[in-house]
Structures are given as C-alpha cells and as structure tokens.
N, CA, C and O atoms as a GROMACS GRO file, in nm:
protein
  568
    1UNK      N    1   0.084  -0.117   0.000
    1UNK     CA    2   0.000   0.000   0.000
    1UNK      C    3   0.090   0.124   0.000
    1UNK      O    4   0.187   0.134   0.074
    2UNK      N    5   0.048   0.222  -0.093
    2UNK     CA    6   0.101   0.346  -0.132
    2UNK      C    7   0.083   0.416  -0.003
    2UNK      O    8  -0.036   0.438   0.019
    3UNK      N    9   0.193   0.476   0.125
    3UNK     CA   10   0.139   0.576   0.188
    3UNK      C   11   0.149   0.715   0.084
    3UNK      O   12   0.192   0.726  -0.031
    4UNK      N   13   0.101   0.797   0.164
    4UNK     CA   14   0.045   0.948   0.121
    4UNK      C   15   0.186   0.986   0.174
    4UNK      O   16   0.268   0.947   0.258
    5UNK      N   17   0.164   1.116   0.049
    5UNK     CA   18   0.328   1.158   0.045
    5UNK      C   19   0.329   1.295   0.168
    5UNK      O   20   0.228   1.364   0.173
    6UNK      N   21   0.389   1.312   0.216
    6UNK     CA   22   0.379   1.444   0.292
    6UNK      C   23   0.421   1.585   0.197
    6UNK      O   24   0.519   1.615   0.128
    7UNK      N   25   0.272   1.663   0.239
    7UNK     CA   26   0.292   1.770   0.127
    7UNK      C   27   0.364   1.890   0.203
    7UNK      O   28   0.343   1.946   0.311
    8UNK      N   29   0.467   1.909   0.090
    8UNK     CA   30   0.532   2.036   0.156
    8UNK      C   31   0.427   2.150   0.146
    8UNK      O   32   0.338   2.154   0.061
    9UNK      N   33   0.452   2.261   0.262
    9UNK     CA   34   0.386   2.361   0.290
    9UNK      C   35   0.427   2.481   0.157
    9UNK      O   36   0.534   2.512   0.105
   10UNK      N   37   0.266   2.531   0.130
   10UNK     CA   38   0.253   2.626   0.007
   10UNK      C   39   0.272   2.768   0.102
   10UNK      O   40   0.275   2.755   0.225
   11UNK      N   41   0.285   2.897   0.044
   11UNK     CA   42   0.242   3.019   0.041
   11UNK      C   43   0.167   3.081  -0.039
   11UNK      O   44   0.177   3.097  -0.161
   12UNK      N   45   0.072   3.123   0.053
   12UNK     CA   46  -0.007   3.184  -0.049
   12UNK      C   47  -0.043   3.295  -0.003
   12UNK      O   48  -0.073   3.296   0.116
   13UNK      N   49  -0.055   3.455  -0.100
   13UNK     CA   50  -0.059   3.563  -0.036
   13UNK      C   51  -0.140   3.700  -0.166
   13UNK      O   52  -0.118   3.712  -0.287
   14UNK      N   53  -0.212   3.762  -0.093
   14UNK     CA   54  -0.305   3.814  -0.205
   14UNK      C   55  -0.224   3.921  -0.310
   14UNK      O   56  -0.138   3.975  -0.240
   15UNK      N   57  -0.217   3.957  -0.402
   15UNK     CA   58  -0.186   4.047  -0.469
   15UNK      C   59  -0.201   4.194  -0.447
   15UNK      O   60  -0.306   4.218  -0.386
   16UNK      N   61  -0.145   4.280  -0.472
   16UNK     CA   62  -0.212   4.422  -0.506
   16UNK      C   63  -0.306   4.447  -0.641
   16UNK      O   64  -0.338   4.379  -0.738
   17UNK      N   65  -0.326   4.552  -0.605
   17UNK     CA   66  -0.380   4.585  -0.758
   17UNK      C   67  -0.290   4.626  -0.851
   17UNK      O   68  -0.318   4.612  -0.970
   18UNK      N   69  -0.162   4.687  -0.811
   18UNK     CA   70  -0.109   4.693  -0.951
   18UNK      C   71  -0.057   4.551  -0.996
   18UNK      O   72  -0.047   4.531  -1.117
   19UNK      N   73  -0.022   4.444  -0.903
   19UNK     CA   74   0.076   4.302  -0.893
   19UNK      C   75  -0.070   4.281  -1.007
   19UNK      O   76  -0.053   4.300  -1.128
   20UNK      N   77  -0.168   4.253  -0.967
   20UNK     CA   78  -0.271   4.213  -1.066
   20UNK      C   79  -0.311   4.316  -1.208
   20UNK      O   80  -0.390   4.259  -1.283
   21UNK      N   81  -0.290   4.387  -1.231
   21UNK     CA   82  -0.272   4.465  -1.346
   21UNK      C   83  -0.146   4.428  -1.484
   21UNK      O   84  -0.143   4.432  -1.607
   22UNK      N   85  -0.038   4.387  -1.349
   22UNK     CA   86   0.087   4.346  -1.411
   22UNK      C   87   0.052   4.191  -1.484
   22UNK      O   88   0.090   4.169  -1.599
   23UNK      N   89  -0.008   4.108  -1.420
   23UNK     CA   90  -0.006   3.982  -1.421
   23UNK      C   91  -0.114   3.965  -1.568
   23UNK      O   92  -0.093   3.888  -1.662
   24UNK      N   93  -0.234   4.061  -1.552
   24UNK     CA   94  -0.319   4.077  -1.635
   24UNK      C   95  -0.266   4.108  -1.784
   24UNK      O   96  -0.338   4.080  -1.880
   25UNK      N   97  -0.190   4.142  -1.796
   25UNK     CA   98  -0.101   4.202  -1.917
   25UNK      C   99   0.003   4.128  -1.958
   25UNK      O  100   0.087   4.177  -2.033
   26UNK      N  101   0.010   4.022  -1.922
   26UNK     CA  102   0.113   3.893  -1.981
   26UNK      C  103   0.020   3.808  -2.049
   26UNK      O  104   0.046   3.705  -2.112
   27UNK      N  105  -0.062   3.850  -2.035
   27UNK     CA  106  -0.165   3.712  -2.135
   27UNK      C  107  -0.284   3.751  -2.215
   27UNK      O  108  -0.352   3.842  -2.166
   28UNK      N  109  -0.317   3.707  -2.312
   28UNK     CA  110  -0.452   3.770  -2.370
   28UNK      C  111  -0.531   3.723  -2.406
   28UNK      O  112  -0.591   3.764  -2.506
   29UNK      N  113  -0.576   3.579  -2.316
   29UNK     CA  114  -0.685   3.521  -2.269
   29UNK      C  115  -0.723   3.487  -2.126
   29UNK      O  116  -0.649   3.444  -2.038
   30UNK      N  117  -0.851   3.514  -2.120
   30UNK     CA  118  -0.956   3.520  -2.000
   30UNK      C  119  -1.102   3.486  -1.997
   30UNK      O  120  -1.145   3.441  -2.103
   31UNK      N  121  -1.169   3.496  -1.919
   31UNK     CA  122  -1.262   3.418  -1.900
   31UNK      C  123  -1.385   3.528  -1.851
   31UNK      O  124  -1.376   3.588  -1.743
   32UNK      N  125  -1.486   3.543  -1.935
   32UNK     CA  126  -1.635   3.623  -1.858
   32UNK      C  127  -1.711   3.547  -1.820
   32UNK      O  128  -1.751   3.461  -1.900
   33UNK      N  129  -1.750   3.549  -1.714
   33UNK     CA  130  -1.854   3.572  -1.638
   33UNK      C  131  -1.966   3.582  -1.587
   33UNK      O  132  -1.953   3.622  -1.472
   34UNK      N  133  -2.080   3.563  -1.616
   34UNK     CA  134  -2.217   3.665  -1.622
   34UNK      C  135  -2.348   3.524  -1.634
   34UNK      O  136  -2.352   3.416  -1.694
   35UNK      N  137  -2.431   3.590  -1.553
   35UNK     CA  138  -2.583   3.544  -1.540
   35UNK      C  139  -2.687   3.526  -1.689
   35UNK      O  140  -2.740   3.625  -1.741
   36UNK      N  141  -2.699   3.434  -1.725
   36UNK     CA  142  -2.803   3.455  -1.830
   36UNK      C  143  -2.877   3.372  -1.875
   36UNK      O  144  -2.805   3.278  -1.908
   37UNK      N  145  -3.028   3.337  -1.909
   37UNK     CA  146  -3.078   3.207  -1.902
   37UNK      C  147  -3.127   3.172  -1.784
   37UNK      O  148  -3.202   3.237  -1.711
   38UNK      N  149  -3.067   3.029  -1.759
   38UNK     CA  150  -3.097   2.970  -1.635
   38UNK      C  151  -3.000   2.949  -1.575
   38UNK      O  152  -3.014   2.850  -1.504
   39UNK      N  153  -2.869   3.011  -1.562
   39UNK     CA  154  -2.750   2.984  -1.494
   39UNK      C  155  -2.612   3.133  -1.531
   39UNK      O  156  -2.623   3.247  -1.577
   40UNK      N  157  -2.495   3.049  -1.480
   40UNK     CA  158  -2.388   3.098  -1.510
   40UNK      C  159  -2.355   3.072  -1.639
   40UNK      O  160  -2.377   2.964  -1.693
   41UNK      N  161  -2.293   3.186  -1.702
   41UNK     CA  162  -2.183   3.165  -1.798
   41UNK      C  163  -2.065   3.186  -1.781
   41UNK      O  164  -2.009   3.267  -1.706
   42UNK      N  165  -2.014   3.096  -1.869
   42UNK     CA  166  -1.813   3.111  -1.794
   42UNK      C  167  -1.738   3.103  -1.940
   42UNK      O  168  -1.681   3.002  -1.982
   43UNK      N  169  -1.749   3.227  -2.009
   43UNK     CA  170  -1.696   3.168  -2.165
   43UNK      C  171  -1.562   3.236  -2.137
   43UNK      O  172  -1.532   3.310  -2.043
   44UNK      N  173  -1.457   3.178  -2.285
   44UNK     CA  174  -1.307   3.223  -2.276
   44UNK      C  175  -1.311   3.330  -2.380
   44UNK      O  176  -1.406   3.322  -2.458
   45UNK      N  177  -1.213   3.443  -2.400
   45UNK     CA  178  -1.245   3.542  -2.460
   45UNK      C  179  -1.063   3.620  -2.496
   45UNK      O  180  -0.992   3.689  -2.423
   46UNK      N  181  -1.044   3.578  -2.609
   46UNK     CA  182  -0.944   3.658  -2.598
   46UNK      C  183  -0.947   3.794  -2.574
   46UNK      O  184  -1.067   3.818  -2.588
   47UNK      N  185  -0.867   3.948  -2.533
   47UNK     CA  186  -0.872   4.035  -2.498
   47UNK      C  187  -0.730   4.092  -2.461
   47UNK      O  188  -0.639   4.009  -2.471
   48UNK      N  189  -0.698   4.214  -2.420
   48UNK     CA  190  -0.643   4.323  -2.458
   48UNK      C  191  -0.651   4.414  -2.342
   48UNK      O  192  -0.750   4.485  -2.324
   49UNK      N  193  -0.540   4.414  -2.257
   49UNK     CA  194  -0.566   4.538  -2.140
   49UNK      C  195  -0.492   4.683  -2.178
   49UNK      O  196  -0.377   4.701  -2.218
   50UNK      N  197  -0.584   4.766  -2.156
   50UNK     CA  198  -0.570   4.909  -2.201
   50UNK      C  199  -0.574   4.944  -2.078
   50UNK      O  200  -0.658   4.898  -2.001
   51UNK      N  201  -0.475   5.041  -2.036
   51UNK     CA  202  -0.546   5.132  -1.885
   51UNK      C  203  -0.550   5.031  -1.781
   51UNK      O  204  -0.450   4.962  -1.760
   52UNK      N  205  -0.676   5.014  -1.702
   52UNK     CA  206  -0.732   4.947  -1.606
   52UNK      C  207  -0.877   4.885  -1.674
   52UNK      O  208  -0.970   4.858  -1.598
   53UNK      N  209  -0.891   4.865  -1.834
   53UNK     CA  210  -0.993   4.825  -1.874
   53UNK      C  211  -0.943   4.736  -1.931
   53UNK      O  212  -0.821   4.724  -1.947
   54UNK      N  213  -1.095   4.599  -2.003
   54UNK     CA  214  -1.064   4.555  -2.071
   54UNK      C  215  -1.105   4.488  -2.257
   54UNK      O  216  -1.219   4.444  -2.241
   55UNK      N  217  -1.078   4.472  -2.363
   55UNK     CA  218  -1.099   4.510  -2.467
   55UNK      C  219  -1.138   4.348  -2.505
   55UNK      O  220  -1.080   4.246  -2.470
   56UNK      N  221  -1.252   4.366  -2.586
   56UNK     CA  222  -1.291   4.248  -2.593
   56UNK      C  223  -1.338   4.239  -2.756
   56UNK      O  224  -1.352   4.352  -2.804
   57UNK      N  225  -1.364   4.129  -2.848
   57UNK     CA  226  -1.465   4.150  -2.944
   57UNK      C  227  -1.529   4.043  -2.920
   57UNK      O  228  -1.499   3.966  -2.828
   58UNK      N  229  -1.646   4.022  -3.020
   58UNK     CA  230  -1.764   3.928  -3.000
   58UNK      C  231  -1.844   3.911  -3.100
   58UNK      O  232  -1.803   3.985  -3.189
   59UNK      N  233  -1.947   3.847  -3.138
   59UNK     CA  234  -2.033   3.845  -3.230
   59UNK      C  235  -2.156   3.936  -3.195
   59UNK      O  236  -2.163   3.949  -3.073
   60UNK      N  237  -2.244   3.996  -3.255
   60UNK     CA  238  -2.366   4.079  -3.200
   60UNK      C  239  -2.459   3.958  -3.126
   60UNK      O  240  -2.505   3.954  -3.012
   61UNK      N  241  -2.464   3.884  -3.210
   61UNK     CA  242  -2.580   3.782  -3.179
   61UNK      C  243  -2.540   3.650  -3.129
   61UNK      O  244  -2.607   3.551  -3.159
   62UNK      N  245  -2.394   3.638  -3.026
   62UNK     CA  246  -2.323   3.561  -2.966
   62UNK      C  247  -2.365   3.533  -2.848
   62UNK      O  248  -2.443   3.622  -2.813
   63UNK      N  249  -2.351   3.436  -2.750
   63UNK     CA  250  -2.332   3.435  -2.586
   63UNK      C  251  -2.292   3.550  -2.510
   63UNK      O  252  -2.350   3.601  -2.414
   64UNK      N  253  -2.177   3.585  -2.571
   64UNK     CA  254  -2.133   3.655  -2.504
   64UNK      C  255  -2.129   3.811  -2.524
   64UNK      O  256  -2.043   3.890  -2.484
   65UNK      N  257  -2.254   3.836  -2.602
   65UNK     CA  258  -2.290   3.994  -2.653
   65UNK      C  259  -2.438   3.998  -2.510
   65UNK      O  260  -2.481   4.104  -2.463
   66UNK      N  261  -2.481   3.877  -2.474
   66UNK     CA  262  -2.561   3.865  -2.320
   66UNK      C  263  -2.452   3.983  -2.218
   66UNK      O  264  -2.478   4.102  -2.201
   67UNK      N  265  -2.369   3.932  -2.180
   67UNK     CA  266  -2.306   4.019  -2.068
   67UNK      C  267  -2.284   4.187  -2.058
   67UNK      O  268  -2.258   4.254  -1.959
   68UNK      N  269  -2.306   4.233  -2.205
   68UNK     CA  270  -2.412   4.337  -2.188
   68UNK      C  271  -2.484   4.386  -2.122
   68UNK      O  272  -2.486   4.490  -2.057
   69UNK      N  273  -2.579   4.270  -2.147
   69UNK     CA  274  -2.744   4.314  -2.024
   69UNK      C  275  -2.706   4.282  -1.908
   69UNK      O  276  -2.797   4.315  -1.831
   70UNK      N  277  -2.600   4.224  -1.836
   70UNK     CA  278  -2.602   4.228  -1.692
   70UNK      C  279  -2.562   4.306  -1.667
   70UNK      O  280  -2.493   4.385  -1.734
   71UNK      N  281  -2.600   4.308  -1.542
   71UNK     CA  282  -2.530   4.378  -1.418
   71UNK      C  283  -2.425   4.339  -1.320
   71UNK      O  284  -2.383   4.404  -1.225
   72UNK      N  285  -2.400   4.254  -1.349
   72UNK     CA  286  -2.325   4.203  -1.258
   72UNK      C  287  -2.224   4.086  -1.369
   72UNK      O  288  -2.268   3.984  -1.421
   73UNK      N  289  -2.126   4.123  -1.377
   73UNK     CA  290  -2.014   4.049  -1.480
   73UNK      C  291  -1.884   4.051  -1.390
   73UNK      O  292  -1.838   4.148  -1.331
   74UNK      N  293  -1.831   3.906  -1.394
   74UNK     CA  294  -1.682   3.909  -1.345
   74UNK      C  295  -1.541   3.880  -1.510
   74UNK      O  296  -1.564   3.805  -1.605
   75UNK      N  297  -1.476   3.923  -1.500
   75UNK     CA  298  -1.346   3.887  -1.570
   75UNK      C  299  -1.218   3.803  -1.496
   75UNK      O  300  -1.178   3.834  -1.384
   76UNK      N  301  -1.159   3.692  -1.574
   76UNK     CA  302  -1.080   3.647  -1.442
   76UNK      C  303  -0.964   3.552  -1.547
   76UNK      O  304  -0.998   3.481  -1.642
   77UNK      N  305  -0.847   3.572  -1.506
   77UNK     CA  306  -0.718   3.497  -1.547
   77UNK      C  307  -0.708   3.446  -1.455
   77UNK      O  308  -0.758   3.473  -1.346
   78UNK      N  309  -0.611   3.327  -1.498
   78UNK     CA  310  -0.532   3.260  -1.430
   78UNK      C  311  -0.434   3.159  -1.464
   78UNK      O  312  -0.453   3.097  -1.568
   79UNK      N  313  -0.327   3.131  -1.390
   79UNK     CA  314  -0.192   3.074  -1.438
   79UNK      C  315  -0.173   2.970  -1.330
   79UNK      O  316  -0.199   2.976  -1.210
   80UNK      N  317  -0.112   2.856  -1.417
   80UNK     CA  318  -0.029   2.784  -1.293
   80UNK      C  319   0.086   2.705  -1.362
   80UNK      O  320   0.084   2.695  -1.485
   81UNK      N  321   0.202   2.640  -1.281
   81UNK     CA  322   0.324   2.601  -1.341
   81UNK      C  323   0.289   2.454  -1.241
   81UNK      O  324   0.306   2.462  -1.119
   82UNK      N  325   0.248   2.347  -1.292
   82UNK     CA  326   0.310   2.213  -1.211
   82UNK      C  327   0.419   2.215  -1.211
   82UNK      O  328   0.457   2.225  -1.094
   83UNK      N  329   0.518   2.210  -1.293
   83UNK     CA  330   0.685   2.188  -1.235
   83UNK      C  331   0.706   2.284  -1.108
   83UNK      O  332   0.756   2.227  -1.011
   84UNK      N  333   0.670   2.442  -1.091
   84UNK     CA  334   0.725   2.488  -1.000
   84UNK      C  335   0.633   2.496  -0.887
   84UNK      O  336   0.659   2.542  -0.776
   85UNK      N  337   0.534   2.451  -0.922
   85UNK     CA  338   0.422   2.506  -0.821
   85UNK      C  339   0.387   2.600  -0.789
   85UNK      O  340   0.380   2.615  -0.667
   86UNK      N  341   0.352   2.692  -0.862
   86UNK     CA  342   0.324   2.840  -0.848
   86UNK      C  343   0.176   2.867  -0.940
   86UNK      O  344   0.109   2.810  -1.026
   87UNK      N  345   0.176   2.916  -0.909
   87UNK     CA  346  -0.044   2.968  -0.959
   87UNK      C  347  -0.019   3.111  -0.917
   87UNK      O  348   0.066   3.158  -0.842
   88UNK      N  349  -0.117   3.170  -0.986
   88UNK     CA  350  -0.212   3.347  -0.931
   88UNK      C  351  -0.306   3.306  -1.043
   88UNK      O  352  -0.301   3.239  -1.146
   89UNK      N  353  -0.390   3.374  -0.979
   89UNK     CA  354  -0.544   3.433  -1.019
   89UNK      C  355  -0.592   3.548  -1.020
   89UNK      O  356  -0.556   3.615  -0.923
   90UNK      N  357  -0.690   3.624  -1.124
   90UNK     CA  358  -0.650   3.762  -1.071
   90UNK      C  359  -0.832   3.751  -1.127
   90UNK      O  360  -0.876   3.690  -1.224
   91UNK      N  361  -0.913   3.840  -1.017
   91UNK     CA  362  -1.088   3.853  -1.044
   91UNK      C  363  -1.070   4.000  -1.103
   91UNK      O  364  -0.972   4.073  -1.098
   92UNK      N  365  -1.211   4.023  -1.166
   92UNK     CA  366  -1.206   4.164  -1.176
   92UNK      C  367  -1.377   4.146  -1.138
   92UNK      O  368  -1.434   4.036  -1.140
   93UNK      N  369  -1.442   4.273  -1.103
   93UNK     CA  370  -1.582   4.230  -1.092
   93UNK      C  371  -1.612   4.387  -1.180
   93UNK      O  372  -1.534   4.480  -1.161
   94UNK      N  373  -1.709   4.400  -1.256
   94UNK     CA  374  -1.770   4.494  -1.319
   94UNK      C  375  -1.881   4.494  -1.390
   94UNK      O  376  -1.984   4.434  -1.360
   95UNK      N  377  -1.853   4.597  -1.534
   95UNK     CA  378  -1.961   4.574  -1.614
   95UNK      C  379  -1.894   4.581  -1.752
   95UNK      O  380  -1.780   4.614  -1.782
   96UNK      N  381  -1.994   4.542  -1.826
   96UNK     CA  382  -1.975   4.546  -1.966
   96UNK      C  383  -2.016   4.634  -2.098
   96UNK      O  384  -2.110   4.594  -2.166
   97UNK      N  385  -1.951   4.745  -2.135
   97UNK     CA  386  -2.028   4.842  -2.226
   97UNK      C  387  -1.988   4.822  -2.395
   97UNK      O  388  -1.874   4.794  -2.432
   98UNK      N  389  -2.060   4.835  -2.452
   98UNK     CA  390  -2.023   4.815  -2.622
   98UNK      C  391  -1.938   4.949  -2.600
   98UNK      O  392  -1.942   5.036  -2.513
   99UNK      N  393  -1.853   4.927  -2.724
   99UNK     CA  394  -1.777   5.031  -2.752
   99UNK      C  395  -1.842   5.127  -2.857
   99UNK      O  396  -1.921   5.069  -2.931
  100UNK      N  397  -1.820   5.295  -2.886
  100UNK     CA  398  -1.914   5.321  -2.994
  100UNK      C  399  -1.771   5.368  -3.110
  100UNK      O  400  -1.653   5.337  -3.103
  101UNK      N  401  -1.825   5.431  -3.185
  101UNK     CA  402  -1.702   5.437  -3.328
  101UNK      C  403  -1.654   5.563  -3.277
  101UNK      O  404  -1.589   5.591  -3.378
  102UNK      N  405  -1.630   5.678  -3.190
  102UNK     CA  406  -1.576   5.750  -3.137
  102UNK      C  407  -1.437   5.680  -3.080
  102UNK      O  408  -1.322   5.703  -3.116
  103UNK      N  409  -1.482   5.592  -2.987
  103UNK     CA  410  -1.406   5.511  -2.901
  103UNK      C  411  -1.368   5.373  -3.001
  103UNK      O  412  -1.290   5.298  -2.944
  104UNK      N  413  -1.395   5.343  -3.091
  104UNK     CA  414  -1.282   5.279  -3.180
  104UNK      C  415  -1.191   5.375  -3.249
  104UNK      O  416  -1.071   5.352  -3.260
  105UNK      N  417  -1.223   5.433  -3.274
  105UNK     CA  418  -1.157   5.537  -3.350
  105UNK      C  419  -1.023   5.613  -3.276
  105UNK      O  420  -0.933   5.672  -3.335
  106UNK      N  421  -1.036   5.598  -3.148
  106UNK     CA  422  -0.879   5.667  -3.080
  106UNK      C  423  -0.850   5.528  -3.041
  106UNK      O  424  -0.767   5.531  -2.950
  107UNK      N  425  -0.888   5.395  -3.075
  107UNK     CA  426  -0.802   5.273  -3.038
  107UNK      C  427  -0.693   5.234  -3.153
  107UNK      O  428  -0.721   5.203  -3.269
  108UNK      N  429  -0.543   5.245  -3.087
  108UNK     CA  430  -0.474   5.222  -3.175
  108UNK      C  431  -0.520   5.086  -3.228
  108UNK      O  432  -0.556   4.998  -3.149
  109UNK      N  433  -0.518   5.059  -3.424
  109UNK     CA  434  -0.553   4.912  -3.446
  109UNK      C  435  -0.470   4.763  -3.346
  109UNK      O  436  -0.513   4.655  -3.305
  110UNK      N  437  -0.317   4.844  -3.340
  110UNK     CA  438  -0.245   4.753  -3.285
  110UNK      C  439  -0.261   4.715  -3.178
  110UNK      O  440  -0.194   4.618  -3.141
  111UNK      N  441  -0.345   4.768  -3.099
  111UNK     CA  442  -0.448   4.731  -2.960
  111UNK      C  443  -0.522   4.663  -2.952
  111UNK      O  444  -0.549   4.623  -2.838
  112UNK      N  445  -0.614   4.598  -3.093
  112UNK     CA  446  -0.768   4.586  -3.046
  112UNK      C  447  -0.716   4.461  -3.051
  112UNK      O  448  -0.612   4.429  -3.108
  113UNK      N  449  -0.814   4.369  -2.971
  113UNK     CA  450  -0.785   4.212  -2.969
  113UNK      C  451  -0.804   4.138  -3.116
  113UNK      O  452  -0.843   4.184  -3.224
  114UNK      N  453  -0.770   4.030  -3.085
  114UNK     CA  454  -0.801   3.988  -3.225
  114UNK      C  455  -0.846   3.798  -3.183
  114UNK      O  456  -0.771   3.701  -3.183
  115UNK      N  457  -0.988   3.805  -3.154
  115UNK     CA  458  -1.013   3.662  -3.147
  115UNK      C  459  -0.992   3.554  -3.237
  115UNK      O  460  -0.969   3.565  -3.357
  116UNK      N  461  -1.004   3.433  -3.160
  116UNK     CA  462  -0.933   3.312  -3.213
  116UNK      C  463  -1.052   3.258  -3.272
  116UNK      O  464  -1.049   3.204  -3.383
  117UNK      N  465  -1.191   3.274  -3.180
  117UNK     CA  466  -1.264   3.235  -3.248
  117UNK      C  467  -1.326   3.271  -3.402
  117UNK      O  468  -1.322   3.391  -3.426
  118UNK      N  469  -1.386   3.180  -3.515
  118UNK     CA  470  -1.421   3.235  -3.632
  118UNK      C  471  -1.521   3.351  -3.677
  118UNK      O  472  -1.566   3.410  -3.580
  119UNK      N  473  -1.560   3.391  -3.781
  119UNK     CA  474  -1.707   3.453  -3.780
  119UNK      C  475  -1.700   3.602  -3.716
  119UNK      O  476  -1.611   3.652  -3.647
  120UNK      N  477  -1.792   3.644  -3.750
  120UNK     CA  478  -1.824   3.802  -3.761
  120UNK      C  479  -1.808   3.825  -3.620
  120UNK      O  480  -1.870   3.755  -3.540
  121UNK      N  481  -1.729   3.919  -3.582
  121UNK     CA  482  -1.673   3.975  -3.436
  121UNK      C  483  -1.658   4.122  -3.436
  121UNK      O  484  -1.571   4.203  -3.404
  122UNK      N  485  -1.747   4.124  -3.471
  122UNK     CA  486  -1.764   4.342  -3.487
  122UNK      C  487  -1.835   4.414  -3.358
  122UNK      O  488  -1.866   4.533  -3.361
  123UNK      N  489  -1.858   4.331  -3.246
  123UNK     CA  490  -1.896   4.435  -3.150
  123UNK      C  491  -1.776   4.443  -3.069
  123UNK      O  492  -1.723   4.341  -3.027
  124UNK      N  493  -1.738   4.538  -3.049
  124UNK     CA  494  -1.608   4.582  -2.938
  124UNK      C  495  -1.709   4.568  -2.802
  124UNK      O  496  -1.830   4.586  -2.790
  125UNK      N  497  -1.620   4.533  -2.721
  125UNK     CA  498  -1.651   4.562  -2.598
  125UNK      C  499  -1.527   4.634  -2.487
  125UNK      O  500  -1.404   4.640  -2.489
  126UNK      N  501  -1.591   4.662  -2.431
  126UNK     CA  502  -1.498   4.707  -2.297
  126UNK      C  503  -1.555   4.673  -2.131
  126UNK      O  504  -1.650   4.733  -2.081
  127UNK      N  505  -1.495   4.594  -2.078
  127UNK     CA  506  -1.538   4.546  -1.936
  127UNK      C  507  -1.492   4.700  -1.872
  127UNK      O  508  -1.434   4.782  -1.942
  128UNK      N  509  -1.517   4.717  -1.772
  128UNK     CA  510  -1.550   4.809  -1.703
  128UNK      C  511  -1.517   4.787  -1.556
  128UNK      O  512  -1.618   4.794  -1.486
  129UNK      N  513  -1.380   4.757  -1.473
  129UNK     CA  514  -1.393   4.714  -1.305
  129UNK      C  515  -1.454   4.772  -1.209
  129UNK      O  516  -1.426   4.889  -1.186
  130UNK      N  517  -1.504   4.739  -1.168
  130UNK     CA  518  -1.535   4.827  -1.010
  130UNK      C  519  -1.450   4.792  -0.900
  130UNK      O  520  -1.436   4.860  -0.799
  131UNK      N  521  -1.379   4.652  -0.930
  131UNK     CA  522  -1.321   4.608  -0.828
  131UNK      C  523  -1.208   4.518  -0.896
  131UNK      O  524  -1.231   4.506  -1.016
  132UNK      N  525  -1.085   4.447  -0.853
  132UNK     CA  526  -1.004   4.384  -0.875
  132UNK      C  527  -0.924   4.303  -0.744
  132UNK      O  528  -0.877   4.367  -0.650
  133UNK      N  529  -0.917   4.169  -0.752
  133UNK     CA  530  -0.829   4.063  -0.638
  133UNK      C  531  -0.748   4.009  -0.707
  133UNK      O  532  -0.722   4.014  -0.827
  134UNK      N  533  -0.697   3.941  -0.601
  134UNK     CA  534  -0.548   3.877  -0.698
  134UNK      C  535  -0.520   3.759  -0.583
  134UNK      O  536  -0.549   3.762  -0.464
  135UNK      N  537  -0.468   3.673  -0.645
  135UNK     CA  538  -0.448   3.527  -0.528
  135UNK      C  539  -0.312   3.499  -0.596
  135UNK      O  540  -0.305   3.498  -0.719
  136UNK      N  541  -0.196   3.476  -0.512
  136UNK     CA  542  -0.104   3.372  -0.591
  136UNK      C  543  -0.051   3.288  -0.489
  136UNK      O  544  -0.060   3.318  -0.370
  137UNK      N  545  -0.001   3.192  -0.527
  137UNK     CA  546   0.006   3.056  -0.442
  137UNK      C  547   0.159   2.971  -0.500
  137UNK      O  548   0.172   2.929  -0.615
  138UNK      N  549   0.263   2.959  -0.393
  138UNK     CA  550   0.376   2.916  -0.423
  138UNK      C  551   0.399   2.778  -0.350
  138UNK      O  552   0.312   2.735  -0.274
  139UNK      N  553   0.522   2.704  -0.375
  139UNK     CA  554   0.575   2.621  -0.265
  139UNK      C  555   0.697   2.640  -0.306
  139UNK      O  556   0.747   2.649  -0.418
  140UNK      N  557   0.759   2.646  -0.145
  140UNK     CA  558   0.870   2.719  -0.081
  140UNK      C  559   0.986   2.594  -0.175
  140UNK      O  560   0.958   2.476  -0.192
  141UNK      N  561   1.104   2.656  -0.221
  141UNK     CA  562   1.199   2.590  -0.274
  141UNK      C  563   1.253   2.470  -0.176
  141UNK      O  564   1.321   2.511  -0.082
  142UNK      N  565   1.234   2.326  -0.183
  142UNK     CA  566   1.321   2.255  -0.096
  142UNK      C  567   1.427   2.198  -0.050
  142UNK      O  568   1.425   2.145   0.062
   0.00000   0.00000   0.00000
C-alpha cells in the first residue's frame, strides 16, 4: 500500500492591484462571467488590457454579446506552473459596455484584440472594473 506523500507547505498571499494589473497584461486570454438564461456563464475570450480596462470582441448575436445586459459580470485569469508550483489568479468584478465608433476610433488598431474564435466579431466591448483581487500561491523551494 502506497502511503500518502507528505505535502510540503505552500504560500499563499493576495496580490495588489497593480501586482494584478501586471499579471493581467502577460496574457490575452480570459474568461467572462455573467448570469443569463438559467445559470452561469463562464466563456473564454481573448482580450487586450488598455489602462485598467478591458478590450474584448464578440459576435452581435453571440453568448457573449448577453453580458451586456447584466449587471453584474466578473473577468478572471489565471496561471499555474506544475513543475514549479506556483499559480495566481486575478478577479475583476464589473460591467460590460459596447464600444461606440468615437471610441474605436482613438483605439490604436495595434491594440484591439483579435479573437481566435471564427465569424463576424464586430462588437467591441470594454469590461469596465469596479473592483479587482489577486491570489497567488507558491511552494517554498526545498
């Protein structure tokens, strides 16, 4: 019989907001959020951090042109390394506004995201935070 291995002790310690701003900007996929139907939605979304916002496209008549109408939308990355054992997570909680052609129009092109998924992706969006957390989680070198 296999005993259980003894797990070395993790650290884990919350972020700032800029540590999560930073972390947010190494990657340009993430995950929304939002109420619609009869449940949660949790779709992946490539995107684009500008500022403290975030840049999204979509289809008009997609899933994820719903998070719109809420009120209540989260945004959320996250990373982890099995070889080193290290993770962060970073929430954002907000809202979601279409973008209008004013506000495409001062977006440099070399900014705007550019999804992976196929098919007509002409509504810009921009998430909107009200709030931002951050989690990261290590184990100590042995």
């Amino acid at each position: 019989m296999n005993e259980p291995q003894a797990e070395l002790p993790t650290r884990s310690s919350d972020l700032s907001e800029l540590e999560c701003y930073e972390l947010l900007g190494t990657t340009t996929v993430g995950r929304i959020a939002f109420a619609a139907g009869n449940g949660i939605k949790v779709l992946p979304v490539n995107y684009r951090l500008l500022g403290r916002d975030i840049y999204y496209r979509t289809s008009r008549d997609g899933t994820l042109a719903l998070a719109l109408g809420s009120d209540v939308v989260a945004f959320e990355v996250d990373f982890h390394s099995t070889v080193f054992a290290t993770g962060w997570s970073v929430l954002l909680n907000g809202k979601v506004v279409p973008m209008d052609d004013r506000e495409l129009e001062h977006l440099d092109p070399r900014h705007r995201p550019i999804p992976w998924a196929t098919g007509d992706r002409d509504l810009h969006c921009r998430f909107v935070p009200n709030s931002v957390s951050g989690r990261q989680v290590r184990r100590p070198a042995s």
